[in-house]
N, C-alpha and C positions, 0 to 999 in steps of 0.2 A: 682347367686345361681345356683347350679347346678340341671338340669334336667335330672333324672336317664330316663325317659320314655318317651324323645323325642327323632324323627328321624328327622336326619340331613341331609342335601341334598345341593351341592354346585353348580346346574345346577337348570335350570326348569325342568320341565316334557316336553320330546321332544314328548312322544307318552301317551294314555288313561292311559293305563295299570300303566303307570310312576306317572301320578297323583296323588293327596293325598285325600282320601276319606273322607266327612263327611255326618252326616244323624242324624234325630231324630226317625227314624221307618219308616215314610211317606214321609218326603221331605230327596230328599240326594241330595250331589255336589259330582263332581270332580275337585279340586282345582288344575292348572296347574303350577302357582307362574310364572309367565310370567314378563319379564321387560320390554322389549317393547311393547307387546300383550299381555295381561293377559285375558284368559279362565277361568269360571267355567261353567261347565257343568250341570245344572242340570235336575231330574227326580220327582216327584209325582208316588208313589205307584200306585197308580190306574193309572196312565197313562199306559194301555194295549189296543194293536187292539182289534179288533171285541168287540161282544156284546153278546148280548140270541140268536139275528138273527143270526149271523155266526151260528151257531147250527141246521137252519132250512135248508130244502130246499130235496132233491130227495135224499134217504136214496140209498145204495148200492146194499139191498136186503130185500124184504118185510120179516115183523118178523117171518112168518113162514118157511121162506128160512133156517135160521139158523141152525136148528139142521141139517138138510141135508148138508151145507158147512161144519159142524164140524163133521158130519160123513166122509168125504172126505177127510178131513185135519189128521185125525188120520188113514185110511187109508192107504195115503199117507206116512206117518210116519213110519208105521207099516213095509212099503218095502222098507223104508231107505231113500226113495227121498224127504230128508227136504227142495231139492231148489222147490220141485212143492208144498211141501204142505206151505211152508211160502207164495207163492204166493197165492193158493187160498185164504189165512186166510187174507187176503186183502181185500178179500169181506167181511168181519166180521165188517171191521173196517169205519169211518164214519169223515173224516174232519182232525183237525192238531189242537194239540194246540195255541194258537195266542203268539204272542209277546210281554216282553216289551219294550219299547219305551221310545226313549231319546224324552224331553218335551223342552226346550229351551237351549241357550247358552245366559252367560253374557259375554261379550265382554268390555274391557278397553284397549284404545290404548293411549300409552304415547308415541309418535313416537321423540318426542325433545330428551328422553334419548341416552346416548352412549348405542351404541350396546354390547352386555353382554361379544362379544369377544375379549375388549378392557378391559375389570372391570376383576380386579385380584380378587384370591377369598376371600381375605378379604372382599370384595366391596358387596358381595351376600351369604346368604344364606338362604333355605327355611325350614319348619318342620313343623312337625305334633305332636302335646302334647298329647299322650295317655292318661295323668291325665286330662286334663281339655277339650279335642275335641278341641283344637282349631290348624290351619294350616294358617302359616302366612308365610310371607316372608320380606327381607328386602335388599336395594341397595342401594350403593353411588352415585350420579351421577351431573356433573356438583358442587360440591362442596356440594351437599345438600342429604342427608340420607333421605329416606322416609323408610316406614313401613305398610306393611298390614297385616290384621291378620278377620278371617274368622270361623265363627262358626255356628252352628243349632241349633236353641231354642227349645226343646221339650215343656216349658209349652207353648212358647209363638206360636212355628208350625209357625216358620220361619227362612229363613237365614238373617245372619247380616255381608256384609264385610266393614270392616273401614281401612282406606287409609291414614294418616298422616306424615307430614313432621316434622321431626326431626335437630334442630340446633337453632341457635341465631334467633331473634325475624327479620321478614321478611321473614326467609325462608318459601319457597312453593312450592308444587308439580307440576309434568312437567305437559305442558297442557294435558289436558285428553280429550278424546273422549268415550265416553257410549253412549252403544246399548244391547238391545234383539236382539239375533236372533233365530227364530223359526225354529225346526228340523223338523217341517211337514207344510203345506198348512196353512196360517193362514190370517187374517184381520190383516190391514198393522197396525203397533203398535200408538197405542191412547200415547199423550202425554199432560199434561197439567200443569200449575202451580196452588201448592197447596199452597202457602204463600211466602213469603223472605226467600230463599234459597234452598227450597224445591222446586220440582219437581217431581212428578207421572208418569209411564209411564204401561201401560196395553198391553196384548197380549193375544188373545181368538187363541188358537192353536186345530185343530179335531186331533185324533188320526185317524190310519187307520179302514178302517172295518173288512179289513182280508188280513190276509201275510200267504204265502204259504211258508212253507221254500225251501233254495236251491235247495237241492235236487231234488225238480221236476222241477229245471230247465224252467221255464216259461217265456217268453218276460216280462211279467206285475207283479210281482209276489205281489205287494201290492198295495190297491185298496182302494181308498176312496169315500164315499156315503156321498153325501149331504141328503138324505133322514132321516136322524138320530139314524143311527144303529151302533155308532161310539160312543165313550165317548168324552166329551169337557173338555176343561182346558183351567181359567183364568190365567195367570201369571200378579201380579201384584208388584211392584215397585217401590220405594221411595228413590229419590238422596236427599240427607242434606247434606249440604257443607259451607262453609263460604264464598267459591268462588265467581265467577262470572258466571253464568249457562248461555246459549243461546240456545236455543232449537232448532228443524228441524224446517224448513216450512213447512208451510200447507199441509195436503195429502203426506208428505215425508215421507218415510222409512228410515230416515237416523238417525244419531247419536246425542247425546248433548253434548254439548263442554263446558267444565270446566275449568276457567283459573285461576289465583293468588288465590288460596286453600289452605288451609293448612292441613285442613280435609275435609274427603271427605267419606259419609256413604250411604249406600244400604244397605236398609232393604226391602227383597222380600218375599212374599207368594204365593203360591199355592191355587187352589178350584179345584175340579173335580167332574163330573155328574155321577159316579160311583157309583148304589145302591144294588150292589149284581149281583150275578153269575145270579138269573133268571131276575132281573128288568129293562126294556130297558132302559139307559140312557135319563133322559127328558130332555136334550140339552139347558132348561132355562137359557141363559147369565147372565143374571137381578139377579139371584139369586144366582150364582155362584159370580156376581161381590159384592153383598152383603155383603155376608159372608167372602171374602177376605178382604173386605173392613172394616169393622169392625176388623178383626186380625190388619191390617197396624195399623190402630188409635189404638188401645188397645198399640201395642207397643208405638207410640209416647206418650199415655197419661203416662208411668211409668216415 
């Protein structure tokens, strides 16, 4: 059937920008369609630096200074010397706005495949379904067709990607390797088994406190406080496979390996301590792990 309102693409995303976007408002990915390395990227709305604190701290010039600096500023003006009066009007001004921030990467390594510059382009091709949000990808490899395909649930406020091997009855996808990885300082990822087949994996990630941007050129320019003037975000994560799962050891940072699959699903959510432009984040884990936790189940119970 044809698809008047997909985009077709016969490479991966070599670079961000190349990626294929998806989102429900709050959670978004960058879907990279990778065959041996498969990327998504994703973000939480609320995951921004600073807090109300970033706002505090040694003003530039007490309130009554003001009228005085914008009598000088128009002055200034007045005799044409807009490079002296832009400088004073610096005193006026008070901090940067903060950042947003990349929140995690999911990471899939199928390193058994042929490498993509061996696969003609019959063998590959990725897209993005304008009608339906959905951006999958699909490869020949070793005799065996697989399929992914990659979406964002707005009722459900999560993403869903599903991995399947396509052909006669035994085929199955190349071994896989799954991981989190965190775009800022985090506790090393919690992993646990949630039943037959199933596997959890959690990631408690801080955003910065405050990011300066380039231009003022700083050794340090983003700073992170453990004192809790930073927003938190859970990332949490559910492998379903029919495969064979082995997890890291203990205290590892490492990956889970997935072997004779034939399907293979992640379903992730999001939580953030985000309560408004004046409320300091109250950094609660416990209740951030809560409420994500309850979204995962809610999806398996449909």
């Amino acid at each position: 059937m044809s698809r008047p309102h997909r985009l077709r693409y016969r490479r991966p995303a070599q670079r961000w920008t190349d990626a294929l976007p998806l989102g429900n408002g709050r959670l978004g990915a960058m879907v990279f369609g990778g065959v041996g390395i498969e990327r998504l990227q994703i973000n939480d709305d609320r995951g921004w630096s600073g807090s109300p604190d970033t706002g505090r701290g040694t003003p530039l010039l007490a309130p009554e200074e003001g009228p005085g600096v914008l009598a000088e500023v128009r002055a200034a003006l007045l005799e044409g010397d807009v490079s002296r009066a832009e400088k004073i009007s610096t005193r006026l001004q008070h901090g940067h706005s903060q950042s947003f921030q990349p929140l995690v990467d999911l990471w899939l390594a199928t390193t058994a495949v042929e490498p993509l510059v061996r696969l003609g382009e019959e063998d590959y091709e990725r897209w993005l379904d304008l009608d339906d949000a959905v951006a999958g990808h699909h490869a020949t490899s070793g005799g065996v067709r697989w399929r992914q395909e990659t979406w964002v649930s707005a009722p459900r406020q999560a993403l869903v990607l599903r991995r399947s091997a396509e052909g006669p009855e035994g085929a199955v996808l190349p071994p896989t390797e799954l991981a989190l990885g965190p775009a800022h300082p985090a506790a090393a990822p919690s992993v646990w088994q949630e039943g037959p087949g199933r596997v959890r994996l959690e990631v408690v990630v801080r955003m910065p406190a405050h990011v300066v941007p380039p231009h003022e050129q700083l050794p340090h320019p983003v700073r992170y406080d453990d004192e809790g003037g930073a927003v938190t975000c859970v990332v949490l994560a559910d492998v379903v496979t029919d495969g064979r799962i082995t997890l890291p050891s203990a205290g590892s940072a490492g990956s889970l390996s997935i072997v004779d699959a034939r399907d293979l699903t992640v379903v992730l959510t999001t939580e953030a301590d985000y309560r408004g432009p004046t409320s300091r984040p109250h950094g609660d884990v416990g209740r951030l792990r809560t409420r994500a936790t309850r979204r995962l189940d809610a999806v398996h119970a449909l």
